[in-house]
N, C-alpha and C positions, 0 to 999 in steps of 0.2 A: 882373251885376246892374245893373238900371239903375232911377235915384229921378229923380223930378223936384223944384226948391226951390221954395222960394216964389215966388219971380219968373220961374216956369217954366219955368227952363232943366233941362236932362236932366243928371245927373249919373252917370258910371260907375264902379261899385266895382270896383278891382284887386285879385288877390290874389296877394301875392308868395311865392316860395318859401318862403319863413323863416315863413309866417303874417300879416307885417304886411300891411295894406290901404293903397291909395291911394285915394281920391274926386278924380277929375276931370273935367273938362266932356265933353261926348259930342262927336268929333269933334279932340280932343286929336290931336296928333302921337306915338307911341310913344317919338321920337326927346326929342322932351319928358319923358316918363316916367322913360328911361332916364337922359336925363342929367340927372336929380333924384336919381334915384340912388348918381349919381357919376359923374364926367368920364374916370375911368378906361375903365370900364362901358361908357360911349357910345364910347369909339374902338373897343374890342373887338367892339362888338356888330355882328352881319350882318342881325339880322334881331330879330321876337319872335314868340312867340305865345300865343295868344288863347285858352284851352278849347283846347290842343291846334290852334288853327287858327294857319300862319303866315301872318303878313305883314311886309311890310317897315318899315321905320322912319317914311317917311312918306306911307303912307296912311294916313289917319284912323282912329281907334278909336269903332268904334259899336256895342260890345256889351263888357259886362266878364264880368269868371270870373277862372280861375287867369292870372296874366301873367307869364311866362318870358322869358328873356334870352335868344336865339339867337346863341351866339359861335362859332368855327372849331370848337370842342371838340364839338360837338354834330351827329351826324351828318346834323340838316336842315339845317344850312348850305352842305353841299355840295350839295343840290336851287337854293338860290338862287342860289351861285352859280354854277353851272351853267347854269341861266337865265338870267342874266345873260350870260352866252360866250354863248350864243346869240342874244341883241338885238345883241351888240359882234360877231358875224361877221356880221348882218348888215348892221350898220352897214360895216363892211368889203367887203362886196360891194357896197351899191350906192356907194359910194366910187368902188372900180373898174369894175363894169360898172351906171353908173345905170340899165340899159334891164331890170334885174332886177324883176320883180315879188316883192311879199314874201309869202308863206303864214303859216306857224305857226313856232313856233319853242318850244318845251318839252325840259324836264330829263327824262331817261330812265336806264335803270338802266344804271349806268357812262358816263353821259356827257348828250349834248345831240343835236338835229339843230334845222334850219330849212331852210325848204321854198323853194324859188322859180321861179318861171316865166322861162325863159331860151328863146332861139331853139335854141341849141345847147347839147351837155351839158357840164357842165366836165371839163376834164381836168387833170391830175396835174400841169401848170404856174399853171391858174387855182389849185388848193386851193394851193399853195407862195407863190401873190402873198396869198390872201385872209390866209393864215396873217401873214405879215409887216404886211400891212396892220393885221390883229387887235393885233398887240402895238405900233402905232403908237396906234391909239386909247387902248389900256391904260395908255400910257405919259403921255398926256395928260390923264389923270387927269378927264374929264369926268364931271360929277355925275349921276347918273342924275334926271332932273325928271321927277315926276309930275303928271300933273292931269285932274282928270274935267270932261268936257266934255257935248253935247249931242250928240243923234244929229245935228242939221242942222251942228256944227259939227264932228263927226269925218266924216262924207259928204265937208265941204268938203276936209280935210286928207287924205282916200285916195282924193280924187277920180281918180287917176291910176293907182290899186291896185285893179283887181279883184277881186281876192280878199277884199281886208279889206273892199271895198265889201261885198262876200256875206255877209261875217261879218256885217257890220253888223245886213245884214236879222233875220241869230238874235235883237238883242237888239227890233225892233221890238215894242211894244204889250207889252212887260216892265218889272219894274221893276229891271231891271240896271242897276249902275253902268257908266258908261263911261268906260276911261279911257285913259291915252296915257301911253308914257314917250318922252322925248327924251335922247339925250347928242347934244352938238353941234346939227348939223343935222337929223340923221337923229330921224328917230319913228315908233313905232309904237302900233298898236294891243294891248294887253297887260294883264292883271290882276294881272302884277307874279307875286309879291317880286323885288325884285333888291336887289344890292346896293347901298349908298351910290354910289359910281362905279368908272367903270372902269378904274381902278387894281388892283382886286383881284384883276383875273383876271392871275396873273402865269405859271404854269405850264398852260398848255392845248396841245394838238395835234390837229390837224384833219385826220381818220380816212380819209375816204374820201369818196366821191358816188355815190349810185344816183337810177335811176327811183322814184317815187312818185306814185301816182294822187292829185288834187285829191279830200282829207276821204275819205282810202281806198275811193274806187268806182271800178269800173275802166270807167263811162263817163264816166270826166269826162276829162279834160289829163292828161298824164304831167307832172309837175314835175320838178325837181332837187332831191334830198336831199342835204346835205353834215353825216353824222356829225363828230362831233368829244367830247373828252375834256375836264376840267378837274380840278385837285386843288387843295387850299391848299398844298401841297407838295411842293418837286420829287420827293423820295424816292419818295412816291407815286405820282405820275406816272409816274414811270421802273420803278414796278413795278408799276403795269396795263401800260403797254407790253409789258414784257416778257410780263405772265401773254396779252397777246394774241398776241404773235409765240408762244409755246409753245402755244396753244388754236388756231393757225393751223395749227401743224406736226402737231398731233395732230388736224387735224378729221376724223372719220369717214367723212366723205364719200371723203376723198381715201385715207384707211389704208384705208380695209374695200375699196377699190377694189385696193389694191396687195396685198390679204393675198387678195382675193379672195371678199368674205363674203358681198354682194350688189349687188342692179342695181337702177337702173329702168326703165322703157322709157315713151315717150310716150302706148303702147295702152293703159294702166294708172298715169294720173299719180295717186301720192302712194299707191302699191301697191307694196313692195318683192318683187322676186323675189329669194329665197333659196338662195345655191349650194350646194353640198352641206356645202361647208366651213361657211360661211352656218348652215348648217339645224343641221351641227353642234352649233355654239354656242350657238342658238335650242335646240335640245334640250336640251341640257344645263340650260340654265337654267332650263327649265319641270321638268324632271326632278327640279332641286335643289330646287324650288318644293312639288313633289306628294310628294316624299320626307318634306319640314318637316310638311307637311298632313297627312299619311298617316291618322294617328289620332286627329289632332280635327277633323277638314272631311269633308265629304260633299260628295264632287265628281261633277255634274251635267253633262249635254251636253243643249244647248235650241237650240229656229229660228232662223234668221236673220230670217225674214220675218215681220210681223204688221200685222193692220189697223190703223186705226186708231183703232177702238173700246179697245185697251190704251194707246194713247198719250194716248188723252182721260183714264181712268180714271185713268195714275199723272201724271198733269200736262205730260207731255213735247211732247203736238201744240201745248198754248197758248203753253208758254213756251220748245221748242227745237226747233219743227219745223222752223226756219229751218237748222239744223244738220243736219238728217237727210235721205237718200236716198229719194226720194218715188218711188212705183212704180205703177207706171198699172197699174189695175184693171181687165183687158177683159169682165171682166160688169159694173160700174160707170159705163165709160170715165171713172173719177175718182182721181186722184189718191191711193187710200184707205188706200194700205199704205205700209210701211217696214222697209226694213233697219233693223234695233236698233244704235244708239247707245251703248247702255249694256245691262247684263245683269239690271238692275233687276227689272223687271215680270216677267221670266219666272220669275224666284226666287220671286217674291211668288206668283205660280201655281202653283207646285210648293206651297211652305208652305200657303195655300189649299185644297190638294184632299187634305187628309187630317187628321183630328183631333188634334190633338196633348195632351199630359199636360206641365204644367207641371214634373212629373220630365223629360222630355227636354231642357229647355232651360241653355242655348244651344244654338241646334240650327244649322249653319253650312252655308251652298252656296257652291261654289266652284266657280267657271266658267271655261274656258281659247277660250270659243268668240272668233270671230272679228267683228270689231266693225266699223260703218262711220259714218262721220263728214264730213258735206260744206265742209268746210275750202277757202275760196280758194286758187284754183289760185297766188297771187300770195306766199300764206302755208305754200305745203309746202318742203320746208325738210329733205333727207336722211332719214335716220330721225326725228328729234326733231319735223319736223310731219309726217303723212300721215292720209290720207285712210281706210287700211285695217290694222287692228291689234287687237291681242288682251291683256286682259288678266290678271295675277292677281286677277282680279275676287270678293270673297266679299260674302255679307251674312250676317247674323248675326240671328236670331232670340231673344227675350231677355225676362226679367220685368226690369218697374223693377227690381226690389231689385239685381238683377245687373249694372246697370253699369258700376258701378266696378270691380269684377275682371273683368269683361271687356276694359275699356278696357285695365286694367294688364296680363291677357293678351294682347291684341293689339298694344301698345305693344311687349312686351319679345321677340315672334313676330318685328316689323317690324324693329328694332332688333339683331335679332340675326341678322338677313338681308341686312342694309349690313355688320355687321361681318365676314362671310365675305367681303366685296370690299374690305375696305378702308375703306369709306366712313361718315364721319360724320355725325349727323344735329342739326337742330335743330328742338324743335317750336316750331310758331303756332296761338292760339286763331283761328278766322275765325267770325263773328258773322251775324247776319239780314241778307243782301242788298235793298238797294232794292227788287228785283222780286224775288216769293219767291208760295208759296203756304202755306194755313193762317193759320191766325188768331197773333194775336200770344199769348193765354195758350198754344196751343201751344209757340210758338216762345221764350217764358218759362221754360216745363217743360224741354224741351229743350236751351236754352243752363245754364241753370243745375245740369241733370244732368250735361252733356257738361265743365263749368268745374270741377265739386264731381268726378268723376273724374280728372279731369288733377292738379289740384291734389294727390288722393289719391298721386299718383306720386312727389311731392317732386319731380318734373324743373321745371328752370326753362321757361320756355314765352312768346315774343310775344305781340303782341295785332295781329288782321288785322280790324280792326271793317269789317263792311260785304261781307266779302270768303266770307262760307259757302255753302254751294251751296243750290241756291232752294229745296229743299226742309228744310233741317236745316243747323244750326251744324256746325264741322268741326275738325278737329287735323290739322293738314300738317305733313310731314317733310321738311325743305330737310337735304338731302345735301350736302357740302363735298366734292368732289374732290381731283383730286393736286397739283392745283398752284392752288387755293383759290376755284375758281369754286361756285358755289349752286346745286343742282336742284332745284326742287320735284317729291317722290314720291311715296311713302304716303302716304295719309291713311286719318283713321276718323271719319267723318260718322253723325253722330246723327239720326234720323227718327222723329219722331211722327205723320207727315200718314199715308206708304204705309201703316200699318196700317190707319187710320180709312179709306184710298181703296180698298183692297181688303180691306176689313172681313175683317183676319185676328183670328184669337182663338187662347186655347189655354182646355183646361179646368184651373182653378187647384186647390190644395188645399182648399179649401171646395165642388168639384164645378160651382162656375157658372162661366160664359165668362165672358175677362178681355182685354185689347189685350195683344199683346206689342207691344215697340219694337224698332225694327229698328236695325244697324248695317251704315253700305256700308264695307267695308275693300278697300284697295288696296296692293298693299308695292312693284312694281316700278313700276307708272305703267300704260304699255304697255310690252310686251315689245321692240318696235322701239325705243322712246325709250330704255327703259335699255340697251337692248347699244350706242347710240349715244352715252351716258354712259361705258359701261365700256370703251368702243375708245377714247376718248378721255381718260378717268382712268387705264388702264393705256397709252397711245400702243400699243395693239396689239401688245403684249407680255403677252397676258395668261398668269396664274399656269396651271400644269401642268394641273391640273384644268381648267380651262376653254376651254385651248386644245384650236383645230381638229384641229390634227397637234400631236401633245407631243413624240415622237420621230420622226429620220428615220437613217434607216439609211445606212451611206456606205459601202461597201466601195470600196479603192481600186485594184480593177483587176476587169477583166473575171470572169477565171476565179474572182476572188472571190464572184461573185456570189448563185449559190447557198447557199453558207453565210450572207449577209447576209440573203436574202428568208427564209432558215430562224432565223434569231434575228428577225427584226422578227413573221412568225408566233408565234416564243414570246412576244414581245410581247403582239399581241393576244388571244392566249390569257389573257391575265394581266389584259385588261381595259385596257391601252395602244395609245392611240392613235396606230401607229406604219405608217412607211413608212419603202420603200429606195428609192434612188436609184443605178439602178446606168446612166444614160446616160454617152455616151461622150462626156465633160466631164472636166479637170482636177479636183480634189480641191479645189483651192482656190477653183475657182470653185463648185462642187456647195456647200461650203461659207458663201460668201459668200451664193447663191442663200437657204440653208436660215437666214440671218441674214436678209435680207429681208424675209423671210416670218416671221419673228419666232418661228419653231421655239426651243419648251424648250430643247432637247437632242439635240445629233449625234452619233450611236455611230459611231463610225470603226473599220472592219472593215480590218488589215491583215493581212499572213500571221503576224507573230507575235502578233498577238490571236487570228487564226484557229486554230493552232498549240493556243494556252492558252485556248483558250476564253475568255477577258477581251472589252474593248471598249476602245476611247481614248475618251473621253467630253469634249467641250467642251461648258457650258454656254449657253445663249443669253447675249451680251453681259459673258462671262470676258474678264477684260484680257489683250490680246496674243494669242498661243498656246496659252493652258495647257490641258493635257488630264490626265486623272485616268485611270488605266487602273486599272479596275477588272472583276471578273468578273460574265459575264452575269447568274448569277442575284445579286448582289449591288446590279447596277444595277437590275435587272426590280422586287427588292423596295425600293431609294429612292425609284422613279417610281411605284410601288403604294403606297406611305405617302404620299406626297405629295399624290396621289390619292383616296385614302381622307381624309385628315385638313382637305384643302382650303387646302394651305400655299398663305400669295399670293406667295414666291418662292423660283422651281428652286434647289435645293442649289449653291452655287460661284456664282449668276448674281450679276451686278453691276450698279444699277437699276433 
């Protein structure tokens, strides 16, 4: 809140935690505020904020609201100081290579980067000087100085910076603030927060270097990106490190290559081919998917192709054509068609062409067709980014009165589909996007139906303001894996526009037509992105059920072999996915091979298993040697319960 006195000057109402209020002049220092507060207070603090907005201690205050204290304890102090390592490695670079132009330099999820125009790229001796460098600055304890200046007086000061000249042009003929931080000599162009100085950054580590295109276009300069980390504490530190050398050793790229799961090839960039083993897995999972659905979903197969008289109708040509695969029209010669995106509009066609009775409702479509998406070739990324992919994609058809047990149905569906992996989730409200369609009493109706459900849950839940998809608010499921990283997965997005844009109706209990509202639900993401989650949250060890080969058969000599290829047949008889191996290879190597490949469980065929009809049984990753001789049909039904009940680890395995 902001008063003006009598003698004109603007006065801002603070509101502290506890209820009490400050009045101070507009333009006050925060760092003033705080240490009114107490002297304590002000050494601790990193930062404040404003209505939820942060900034640092001294940039000026020119708006009041709620006023919070940003100390270490607070998990937006790690954004500042984070940014901050990011102005202190620059200052570090042009130290040592002054012929560095400077780019951006922003806090990012687990860390920092800053950009820079160099002749040559750096290498693994420049990030180990800039690093050393970094903790000289730090050591030096320079104040971070702010000050807003003038466009003709920041021109002067990057007169020799390109880039931030560029930047500059963004703020011409606005009424941006412009401002500038210095430690030492070094300054940039920057809107801050940062810390007090740079002292604070005491535990950081400087990741890597890539190419990055100037403002991500790929006609502009290739730059030098140098990631890098920061924490308030070494412990910390020292366990993201670690969780990245394990997210290293697990990455899917390099496992699903060694287990064998799929490819890609240049003919088909950000198109995975699927090997058999591959398809396997892919199968399964959809399989597990259409088994859950069986009896509440109505699962639909629709085109890939359509004009684009449906992408004007559900919103998609204004606001994501720039995403979609545009396909030339030879009666048109215009651009007028598309590969689908998303499975949206074709659901809403289906609902459309037949009358419905408000007794059928929730009436559900579930689509497994194949999706396509035109994602920079700069931004594909293994499974986790591509171009070509398929979801558990449903929507949901629905009266108001139903959305809270729906929601609660679909919540405890989605929830109960992470926990056959293992995996834990957390939900986030996400709210009206800046660029969005429909009207805001829409988007009213709908945020506060999609809030009044969630709530209904009793689950605790975030808040993702700003962050809902353009057409309807949303609830997103961030997944925790094995070793503590966050995916974003499911969701279940609320829509009030797609009915009003495809004027669906059903006929209500009183006989007149009525809107239903729709629900888009997702539980794996895309099928490629989560099996590139789940080779990486099981390190491609995955549980019996879900592996490619569960069992491989080992007979250890020739003339055994027919008895082995005749129990691995009993095998698949039984619904196990089982192989022999009966090449003319050592046993210990055959062995070692079926460990590689991250096989459940090797039935070891000797003559006196032969003899008794038993097996030697080692588990995938049993300590040492140890083998379980057990009889075929006693093993056949472990790995059939195992199988059936969806255990996430082999009987005897270890990790």
């Amino acid at each position: 809140m902001t008063v003006s006195t009598a003698d004109g000057a603007q006065m801002l109402t603070l509101v502290l935690p506890d209820g009490a209020t400050r009045e101070v002049p507009y333009g006050t220092l925060p760092r003033e505020v705080v240490g009114s507060i107490g002297p304590r207070l002000l050494l601790a603090a990193i930062a404040v904020a404003v209505d939820g907005e942060v900034q640092d201690l001294q940039t000026p205050l020119r708006k009041g609201g709620k006023f919070v204290v940003i100390t270490e304890k607070d998990p937006r102090a790690l954004d500042v100081l984070r940014h901050s390592g990011a102005h202190i490695l620059a200052t570090a670079v042009r130290r040592l290579r002054p012929d560095a132009k400077i780019g951006f330099g922003p806090a990012i999820e687990g860390g920092f980067y800053y950009d820079f125009e160099v002749a040559k790229p750096f290498t693994p001796d420049d990030l180990e000087a800039f690093e050393k460098e970094m903790a000289k600055v730090a050591a030096e304890k320079l104040p971070f100085v702010r000050e807003e200046v003038s466009q003709a007086v920041a021109k002067q000061r990057f007169v020799d910076d390109p880039l931030k000249l560029e930047r500059l042009e963004d703020f011409e003929g606005t009424d941006e603030i412009i401002s500038t931080y210095t430690d030492g000599p070094f300054v940039d162009l920057c809107r801050g927060p940062h810390v007090p100085d740079t002292s604070y950054l005491k535990h950081f580590k400087l990741l890597s270097a890539a190419g990055a295109y100037w403002r991500g276009d790929e006609k502009r300069q290739m730059l030098q990106r140098i990631y890098a980390t920061a924490f308030f504490k070494k412990d910390e530190l020292d366990a993201h490190l670690h969780q990245m050398e394990e997210a290293k050793r697990r990455d899917h790229r390099v496992v699903g290559k060694q287990l064998d799961l799929f490819h890609f090839f240049p003919v088909a960039p950000g198109a995975a081919f699927w090997t058999p083993r591959g398809t396997t897995l892919y199968n399964t999972i959809q399989d597990f998917v259409q088994e859950r659905q069986r009896d509440a979903f109505i699962e639909v197969k629709t085109p890939l192709l359509y004009t684009k008289k449906l992408w004007e109708q559900s919103g998609h040509w204004g606001k994501y054509k720039e995403n979609m695969f545009l396909v030339l029209n030879n009666e048109t010669d215009e651009h007028d068609m598309s590969l689908k995106p998303m499975n949206c509009p074709s659901h809403h066609l289906f609902f459309a062409s037949h009358k419905h009775s408000y007794r059928e409702l929730p009436m559900r479509y579930v689509t497994f067709d194949v999706l396509h998406r035109n994602e920079l070739s700069g931004a594909l990324s293994g499974l986790t980014r591509v171009r070509q992919f398929a979801q558990d994609d449903c929507h949901v058809y629905l009266r108001e009165d139903q959305i809270a047990d729906e929601v609660k149905f679909l919540m405890d569906f989605i929830l109960g589909y992470y926990d056959a992996f293992g995996l834990t989730a957390t939900l986030k409200f996400a709210t009206r996007p800046p660029e969005r369609i429909g009207s805001d009493e829409l988007w009213d109706r709908a945020e506060a139906a999609l809030r009044a459900a969630l709530e209904a849950t009793g689950r605790p839940y975030e808040m993702k303001e700003g962050d809902g998809a353009f057409y309807g608010p949303k609830i997103d499921f961030d997944v925790t894996d094995s070793i503590g990283r966050q995916w974003q997965l499911g969701t279940i997005q609320l829509d009030y526009n797609a009915p009003e844009r495809f004027d669906l109706e059903y006929v209500g209990e009183d006989n007149a037509a009525h809107r239903p509202v729709v629900i888009h639900r997702a539980v794996s993401g895309s099928f490629e992105r989560f099996i590139a989650i789940l080779i990486e949250h099981f390190a491609g060890a995955f549980p019996v059920w879900l592996s490619p080969e569960q069992v491989r058969v080992l007979p250890i000599a020739d003339d055994l072999a027919p008895q082995a290829e005749e129990i691995a047949k009993r095998m698949r008889a039984a619904g196990i996915r089982a192989t022999y191996d009966q090449r003319n290879e050592t046993l210990n190597y055959r062995i070692r091979e079926a460990e590689t490949m991250k096989v459940p469980y090797m039935a070891v065929v000797g003559r006196r298993e032969a003899e008794a009809g038993t097996l030697a049984v080692r588990a995938r990753g049993a300590a040492g040697k140890k083998q379980d001789i057990v009889s075929i049909d006693a093993f056949i039904a472990r790995v059939t319960e195992e199988i059936r009940t969806r255990a996430l680890t082999a009987t005897g395995a270890e990790g």
